[in-house]
C-alpha positions as CSV (number, residue, x, y, z in Angstrom):
1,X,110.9,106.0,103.4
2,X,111.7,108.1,100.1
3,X,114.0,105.2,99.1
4,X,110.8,102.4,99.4
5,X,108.3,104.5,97.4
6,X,111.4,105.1,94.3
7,X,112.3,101.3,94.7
8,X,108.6,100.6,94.7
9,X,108.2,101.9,90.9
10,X,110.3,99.0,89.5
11,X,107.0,97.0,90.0
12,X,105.1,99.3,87.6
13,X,106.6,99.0,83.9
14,X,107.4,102.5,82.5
15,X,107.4,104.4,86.1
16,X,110.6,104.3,86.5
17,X,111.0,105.9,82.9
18,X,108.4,108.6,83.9
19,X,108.7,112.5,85.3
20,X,108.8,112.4,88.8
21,X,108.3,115.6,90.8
22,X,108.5,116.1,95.5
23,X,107.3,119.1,96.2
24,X,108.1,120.5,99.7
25,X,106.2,122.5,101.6
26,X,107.7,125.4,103.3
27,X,108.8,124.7,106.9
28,X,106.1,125.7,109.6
29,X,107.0,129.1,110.9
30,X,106.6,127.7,114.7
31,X,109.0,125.1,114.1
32,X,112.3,125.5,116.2
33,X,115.7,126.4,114.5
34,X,117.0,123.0,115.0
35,X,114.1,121.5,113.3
36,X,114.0,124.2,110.2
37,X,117.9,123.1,110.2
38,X,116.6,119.5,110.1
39,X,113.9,120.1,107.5
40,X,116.6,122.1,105.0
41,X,118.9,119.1,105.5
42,X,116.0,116.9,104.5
43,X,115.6,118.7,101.3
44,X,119.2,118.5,100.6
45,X,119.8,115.0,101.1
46,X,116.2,114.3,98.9
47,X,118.0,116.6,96.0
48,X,121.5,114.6,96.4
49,X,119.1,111.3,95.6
50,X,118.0,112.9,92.9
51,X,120.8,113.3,91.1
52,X,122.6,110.7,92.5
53,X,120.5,107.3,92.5
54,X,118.6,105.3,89.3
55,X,115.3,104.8,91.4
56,X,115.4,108.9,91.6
57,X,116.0,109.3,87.6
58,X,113.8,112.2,86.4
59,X,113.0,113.7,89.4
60,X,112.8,117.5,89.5
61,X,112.5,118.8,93.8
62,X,110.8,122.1,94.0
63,X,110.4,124.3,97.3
64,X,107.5,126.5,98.8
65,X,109.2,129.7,99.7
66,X,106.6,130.0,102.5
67,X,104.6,127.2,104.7
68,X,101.5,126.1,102.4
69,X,99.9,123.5,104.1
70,X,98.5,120.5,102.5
71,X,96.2,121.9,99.7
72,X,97.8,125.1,99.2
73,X,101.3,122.6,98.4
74,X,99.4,120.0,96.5
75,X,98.1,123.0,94.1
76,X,101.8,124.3,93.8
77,X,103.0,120.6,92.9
78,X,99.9,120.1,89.8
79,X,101.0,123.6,88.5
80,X,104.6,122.2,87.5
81,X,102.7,119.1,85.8
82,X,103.3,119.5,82.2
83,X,101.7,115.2,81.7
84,X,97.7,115.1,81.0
85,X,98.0,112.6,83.6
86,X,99.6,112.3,87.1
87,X,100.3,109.7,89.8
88,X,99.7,111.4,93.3
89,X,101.3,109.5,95.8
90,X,101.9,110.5,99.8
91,X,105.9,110.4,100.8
92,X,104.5,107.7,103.1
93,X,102.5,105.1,100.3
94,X,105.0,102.4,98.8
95,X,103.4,100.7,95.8
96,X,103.1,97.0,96.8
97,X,101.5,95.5,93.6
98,X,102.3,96.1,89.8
99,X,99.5,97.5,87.9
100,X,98.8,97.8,83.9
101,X,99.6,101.8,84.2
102,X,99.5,101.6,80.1
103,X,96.6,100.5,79.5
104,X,95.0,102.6,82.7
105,X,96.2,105.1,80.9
106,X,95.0,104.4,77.5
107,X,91.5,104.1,79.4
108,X,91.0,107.6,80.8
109,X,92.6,108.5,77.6
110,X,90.0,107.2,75.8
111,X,87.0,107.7,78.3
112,X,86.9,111.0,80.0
113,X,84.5,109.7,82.5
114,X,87.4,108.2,84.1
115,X,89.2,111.1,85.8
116,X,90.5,109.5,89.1
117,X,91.8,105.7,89.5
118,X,92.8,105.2,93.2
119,X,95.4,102.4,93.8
120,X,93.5,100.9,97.1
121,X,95.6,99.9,99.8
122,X,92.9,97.1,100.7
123,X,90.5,95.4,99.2
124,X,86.9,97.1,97.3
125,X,84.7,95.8,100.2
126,X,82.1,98.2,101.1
127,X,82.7,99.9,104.1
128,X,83.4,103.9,105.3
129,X,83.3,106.3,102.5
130,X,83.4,103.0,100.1
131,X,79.4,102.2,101.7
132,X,78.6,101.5,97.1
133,X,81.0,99.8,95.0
134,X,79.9,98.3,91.5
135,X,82.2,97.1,89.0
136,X,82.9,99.0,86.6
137,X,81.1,97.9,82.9
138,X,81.7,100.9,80.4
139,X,84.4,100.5,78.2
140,X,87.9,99.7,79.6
141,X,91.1,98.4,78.9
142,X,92.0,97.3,82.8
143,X,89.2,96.3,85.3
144,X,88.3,99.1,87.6
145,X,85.9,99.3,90.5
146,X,83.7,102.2,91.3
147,X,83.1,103.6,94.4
148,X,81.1,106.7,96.1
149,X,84.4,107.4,97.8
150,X,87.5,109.9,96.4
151,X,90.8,109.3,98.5
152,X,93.9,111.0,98.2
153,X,95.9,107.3,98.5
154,X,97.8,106.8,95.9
155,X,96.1,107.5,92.5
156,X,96.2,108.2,88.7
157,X,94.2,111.3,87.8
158,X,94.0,113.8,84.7
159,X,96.1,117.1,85.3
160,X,93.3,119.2,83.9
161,X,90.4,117.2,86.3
162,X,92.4,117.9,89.2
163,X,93.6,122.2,87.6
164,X,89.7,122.6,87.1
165,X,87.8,120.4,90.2
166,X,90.2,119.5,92.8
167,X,92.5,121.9,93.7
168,X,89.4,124.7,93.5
169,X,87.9,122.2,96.0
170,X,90.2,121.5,98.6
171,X,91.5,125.5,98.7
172,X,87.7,126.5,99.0
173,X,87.9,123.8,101.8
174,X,91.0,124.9,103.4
């Protein structure tokens, strides 16, 4: 699966060229020995990619000590970000459309307002958490949609918004 979302990049120009970063989560302390074996293999294999394959190319792996879950892993992943801005993607997401990431970019450079950009994985039709969609008028270099809705699918966000709003959120909600 890890193969398909590296591969996948090749679709967005400059990702490939970018930091990449996996960060595992410890292995749940009421897992077997066979699966911790498993897990530890996992990670070994992943690190041998990285140094190993051209999708993998600036890839950095780091390691809870301890299990985290989720939020308490996706807070030690931002704090090795050293980019104002991030993709977040699941290991399980493979990006299935280019996008114009540089001038997305130059956007929420220029517009603070803009602080997440989720890559949807169907179309903006309003339904669930997406109930209001609009598009997007203020100034932009890309079209973008807004909704009432924040998903952790893949998406581009500032490293600060998510330091100072969404990891606080998500550990208060944990």
């Amino acid at each position: 699966m890890l193969r398909a979302v590296f591969a996948a990049y090749s679709r967005v120009e400059g990702l490939q060229r970018a930091q990449k970063l996996i960060h595992f989560d410890g292995p749940q302390p009421s897992l077997s020995l066979e699966r911790k074996s498993a897990y530890e293999e996992f990670k070994r294999r992943v690190q041998a990619l990285a140094s190993e394959h051209p999708d993998f190319a600036r890839m950095q792996c780091h390691s809870a000590a301890r299990f985290l879950f989720a939020a308490h892993n996706l807070a030690a992943a931002v704090a090795q970000v050293r980019t104002p801005f991030m993709l977040v993607q699941q290991h399980d997401y493979v990006l299935e459309r280019p996008f114009d990431v540089r001038n997305l970019l130059r956007t929420m450079a220029t517009n603070p307002a803009i602080k997440h950009v989720r890559l949807n994985t169907r179309g903006n039709i309003q339904r669930g958490f997406d109930g209001v969609i609009q598009n997007y008028t203020g100034p932009s270099h890309v079209p973008l949609t807004r909704t009432c809705g924040w998903s952790d699918c893949p998406h581009i966000a500032g490293a600060c918004y998510y330091r100072r709003t969404i990891i606080p959120f998500n550990l208060a909600d944990h």
